[in-house]
MARPA-151610 format. One record per residue (C-alpha): residue number from 1; x, y, z. Coordinates in steps of 0.02 Angstrom, whole numbers, plus 50000, padded with zeros to 5 digits. Layout:
# residues N
+-----+-------+-------+-------+
: num :    c1 :    c2 :    c3 :
+-----+-------+-------+-------+
: NUM :     X :     Y :     Z :
...
+-----+-------+-------+-------+
# end
This chain:
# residues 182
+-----+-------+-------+-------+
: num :    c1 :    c2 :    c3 :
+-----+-------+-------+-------+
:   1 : 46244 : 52196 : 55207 :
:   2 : 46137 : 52315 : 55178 :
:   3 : 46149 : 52496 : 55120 :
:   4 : 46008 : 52563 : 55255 :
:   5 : 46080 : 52575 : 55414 :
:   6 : 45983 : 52689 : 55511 :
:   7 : 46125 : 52785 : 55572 :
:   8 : 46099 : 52927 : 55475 :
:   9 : 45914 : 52954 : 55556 :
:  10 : 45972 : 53089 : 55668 :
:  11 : 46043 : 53193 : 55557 :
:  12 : 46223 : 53124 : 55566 :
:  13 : 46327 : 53045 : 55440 :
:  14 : 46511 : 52965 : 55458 :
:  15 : 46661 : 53018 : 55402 :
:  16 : 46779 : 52913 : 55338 :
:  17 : 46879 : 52897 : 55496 :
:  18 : 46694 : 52836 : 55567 :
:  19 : 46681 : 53001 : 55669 :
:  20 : 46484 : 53067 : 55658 :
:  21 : 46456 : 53229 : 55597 :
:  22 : 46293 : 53321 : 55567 :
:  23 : 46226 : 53325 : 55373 :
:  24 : 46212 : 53504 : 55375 :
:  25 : 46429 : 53528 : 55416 :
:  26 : 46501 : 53646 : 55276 :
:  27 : 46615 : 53469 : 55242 :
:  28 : 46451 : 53382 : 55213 :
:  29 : 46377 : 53515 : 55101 :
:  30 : 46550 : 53512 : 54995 :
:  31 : 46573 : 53317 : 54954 :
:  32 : 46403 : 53314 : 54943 :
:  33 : 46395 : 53419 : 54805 :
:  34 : 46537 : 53338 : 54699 :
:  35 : 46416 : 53196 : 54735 :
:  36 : 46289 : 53273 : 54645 :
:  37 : 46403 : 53332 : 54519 :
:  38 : 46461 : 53138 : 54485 :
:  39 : 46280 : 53113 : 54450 :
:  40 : 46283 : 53244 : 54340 :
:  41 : 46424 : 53189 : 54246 :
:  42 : 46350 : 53012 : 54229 :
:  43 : 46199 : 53096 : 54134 :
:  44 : 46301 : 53203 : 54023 :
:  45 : 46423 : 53024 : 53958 :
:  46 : 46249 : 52989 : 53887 :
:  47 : 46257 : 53123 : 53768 :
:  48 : 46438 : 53150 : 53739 :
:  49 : 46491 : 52963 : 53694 :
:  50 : 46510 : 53034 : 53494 :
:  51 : 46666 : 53114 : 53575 :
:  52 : 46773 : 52977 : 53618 :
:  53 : 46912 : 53132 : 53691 :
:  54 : 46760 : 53191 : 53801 :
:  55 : 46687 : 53047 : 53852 :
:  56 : 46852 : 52978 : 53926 :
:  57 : 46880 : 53151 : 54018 :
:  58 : 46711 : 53134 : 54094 :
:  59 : 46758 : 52977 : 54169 :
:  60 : 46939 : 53036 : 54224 :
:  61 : 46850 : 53167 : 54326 :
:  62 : 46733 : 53034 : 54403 :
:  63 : 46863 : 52896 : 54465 :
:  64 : 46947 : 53081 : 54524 :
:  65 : 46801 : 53175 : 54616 :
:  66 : 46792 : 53003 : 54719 :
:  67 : 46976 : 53026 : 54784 :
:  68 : 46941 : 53226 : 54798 :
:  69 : 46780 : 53176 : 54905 :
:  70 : 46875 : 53041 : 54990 :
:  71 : 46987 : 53170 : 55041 :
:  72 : 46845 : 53309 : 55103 :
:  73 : 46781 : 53160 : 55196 :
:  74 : 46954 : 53126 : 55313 :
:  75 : 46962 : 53294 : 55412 :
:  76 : 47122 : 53223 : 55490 :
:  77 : 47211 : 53223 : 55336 :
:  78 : 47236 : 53033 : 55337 :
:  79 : 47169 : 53007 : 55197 :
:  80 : 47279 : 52894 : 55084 :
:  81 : 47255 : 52950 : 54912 :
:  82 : 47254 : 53130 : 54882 :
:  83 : 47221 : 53245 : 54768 :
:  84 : 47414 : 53307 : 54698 :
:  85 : 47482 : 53456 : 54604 :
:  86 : 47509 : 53360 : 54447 :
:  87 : 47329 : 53308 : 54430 :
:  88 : 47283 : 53515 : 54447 :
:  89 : 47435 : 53531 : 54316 :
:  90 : 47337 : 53382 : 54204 :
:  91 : 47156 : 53460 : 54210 :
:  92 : 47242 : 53625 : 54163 :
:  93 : 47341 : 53563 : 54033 :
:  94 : 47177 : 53484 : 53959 :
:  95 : 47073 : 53643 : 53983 :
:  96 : 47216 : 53715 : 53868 :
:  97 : 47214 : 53566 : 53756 :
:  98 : 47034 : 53626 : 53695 :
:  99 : 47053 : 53799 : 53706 :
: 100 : 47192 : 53814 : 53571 :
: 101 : 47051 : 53711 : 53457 :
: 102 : 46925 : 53865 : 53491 :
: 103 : 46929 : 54041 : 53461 :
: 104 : 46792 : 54103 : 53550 :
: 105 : 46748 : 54285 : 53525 :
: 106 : 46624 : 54333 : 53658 :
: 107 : 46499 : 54273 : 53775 :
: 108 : 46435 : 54122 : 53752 :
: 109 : 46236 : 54070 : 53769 :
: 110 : 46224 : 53867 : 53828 :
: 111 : 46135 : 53741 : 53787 :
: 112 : 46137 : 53762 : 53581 :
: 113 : 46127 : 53583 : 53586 :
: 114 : 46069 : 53441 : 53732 :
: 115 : 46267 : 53360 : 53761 :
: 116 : 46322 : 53545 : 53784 :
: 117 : 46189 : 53575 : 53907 :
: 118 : 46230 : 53454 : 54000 :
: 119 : 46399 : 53462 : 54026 :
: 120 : 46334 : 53660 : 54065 :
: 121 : 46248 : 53603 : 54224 :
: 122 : 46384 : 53519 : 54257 :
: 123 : 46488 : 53677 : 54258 :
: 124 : 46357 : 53762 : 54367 :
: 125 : 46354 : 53619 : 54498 :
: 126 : 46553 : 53612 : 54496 :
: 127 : 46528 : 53806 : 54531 :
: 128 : 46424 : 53781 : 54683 :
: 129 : 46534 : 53628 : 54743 :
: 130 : 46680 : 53760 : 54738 :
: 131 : 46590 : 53895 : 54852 :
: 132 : 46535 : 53763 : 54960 :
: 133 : 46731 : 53688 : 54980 :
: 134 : 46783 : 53891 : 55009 :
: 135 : 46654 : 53898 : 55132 :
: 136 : 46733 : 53752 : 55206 :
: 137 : 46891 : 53819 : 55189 :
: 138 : 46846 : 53980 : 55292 :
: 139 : 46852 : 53854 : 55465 :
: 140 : 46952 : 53712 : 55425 :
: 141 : 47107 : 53678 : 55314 :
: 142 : 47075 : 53603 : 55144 :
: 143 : 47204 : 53551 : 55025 :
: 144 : 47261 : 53692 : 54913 :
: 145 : 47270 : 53545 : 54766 :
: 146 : 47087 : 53502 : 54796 :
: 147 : 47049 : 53680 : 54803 :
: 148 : 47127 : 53704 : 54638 :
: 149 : 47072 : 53560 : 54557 :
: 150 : 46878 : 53591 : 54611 :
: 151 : 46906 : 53780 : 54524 :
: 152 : 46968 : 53709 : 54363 :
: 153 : 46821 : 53554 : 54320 :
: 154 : 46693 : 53699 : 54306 :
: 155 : 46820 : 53778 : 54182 :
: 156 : 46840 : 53607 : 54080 :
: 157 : 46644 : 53593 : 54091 :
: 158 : 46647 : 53758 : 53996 :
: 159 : 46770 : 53720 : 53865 :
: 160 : 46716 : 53539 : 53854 :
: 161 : 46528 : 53622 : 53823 :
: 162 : 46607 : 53737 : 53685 :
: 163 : 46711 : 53628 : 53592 :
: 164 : 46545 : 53494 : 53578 :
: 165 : 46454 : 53634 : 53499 :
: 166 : 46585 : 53703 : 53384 :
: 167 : 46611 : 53524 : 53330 :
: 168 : 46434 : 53512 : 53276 :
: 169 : 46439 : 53669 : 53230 :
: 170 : 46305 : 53750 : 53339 :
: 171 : 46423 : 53886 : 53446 :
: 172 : 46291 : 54043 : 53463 :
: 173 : 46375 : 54184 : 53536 :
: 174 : 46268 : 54314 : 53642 :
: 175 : 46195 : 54459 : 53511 :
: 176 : 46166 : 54653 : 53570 :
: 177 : 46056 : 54674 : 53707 :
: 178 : 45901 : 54694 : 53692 :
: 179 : 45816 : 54835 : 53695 :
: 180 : 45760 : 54852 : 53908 :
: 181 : 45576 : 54920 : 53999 :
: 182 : 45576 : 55117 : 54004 :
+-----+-------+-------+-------+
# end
C-alpha cells in the first residue's frame, strides 16, 4: 500500500470517519498544527535526552497529541480514545512539578542554550495550535479536555525550557530596556 493516494489532489483530505473535507477547514488547520508540533517535539528529544525526566515527557505528549488529533479528526465525536480530565489534571500537575524546582523572577529571554530553544518553538507552535483549535471552537464543539490540555503543553514547553537552562545553569532573565529612537 502505498502512502500516495491521490485523493488529496483536490484539496480534500479525510477525516477519520472517511468523510472529505477541504485542507483549508479550521479542523484541518488545528490537527495539522499539533502535527507540526509532533515534529517539533521529535527535534527537540535530540537535544534534551541528558534529561531523562524531559525526555520521557516529550514522548508522553507525542503518543498524546496523536489521540488529541485523533480526536480533532472525528467531528462526530466517535472517536474512541479521548482526551480526559485526568490527563489535563496530569500535564498540570507536571507543569507544577517543575515550577516548585524554579524561582523565576522576571521575564525570561529563550534560547540561552540550543535544547531550550527548542523546546521554545515548541511552545510557540503549541501557541498557534491553540488559536487555531479556538478558532475551531468558534463553529463547532470541541472537547473542553482537549481544549485544556492544548493550553497547558505550551505552558510545560515553557517550564520544561526553563528548568533545562537553570539546570545548566544558563537562565538569563530580560535586563532594563534599552534605551529607544527619539
Amino acid at each position: 500500500m502505498s502512502i500516495t493516494t491521490k485523493g488529496g489532489d483536490k484539496g480534500q483530505t479525510s477525516l477519520y470517519t472517511g468523510d472529505r473535507i477541504s485542507k483549508s477547514d479550521p479542523r484541518v488547520e488545528a490537527y495539522g498544527t499539533l502535527d507540526e508540533l509532533d515534529a517539533f517535539i521529535g527535534e527537540a528529544k535530540h537535544h534534551v535526552h541528558e534529561d531523562a525526566g524531559v525526555y520521557k515527557q516529550l514522548i508522553d505528549i507525542q503518543n498524546r497529541l496523536y489521540r488529541v488529533m485523533g480526536e480533532l479528526a472525528t467531528p462526530d465525536g466517535s472517536y474512541p480514545m479521548p482526551l480526559c480530565e485526568s490527563e489535563v489534571e496530569e500535564i498540570t500537575a507536571c507543569i507544577h512539578h517543575y515550577e516548585e524546582k524554579l524561582n523565576l523572577k522576571g521575564f525570561v529571554i529563550p534560547g540561552a542554550c540550543l535544547a531550550s530553544a527548542r523546546l521554545d518553538i515548541c511552545r510557540t507552535v503549541a501557541r498557534r495550535a491553540e488559536r487555531r483549535l479556538t478558532a475551531l471552537a468558534m463553529t463547532t464543539e470541541v472537547s473542553p479536555f482537549l481544549q485544556k490540555y492544548v493550553n497547558r503543553l505550551s505552558d510545560l514547553f515553557y517550564i520544561l525550557a526553563r528548568h533545562i537552562e537553570d539546570e545548566k545553569g544558563v537562565l538569563t532573565y530580560k535586563t532594563k530596556p534599552l534605551k529607544g529612537c527619539e
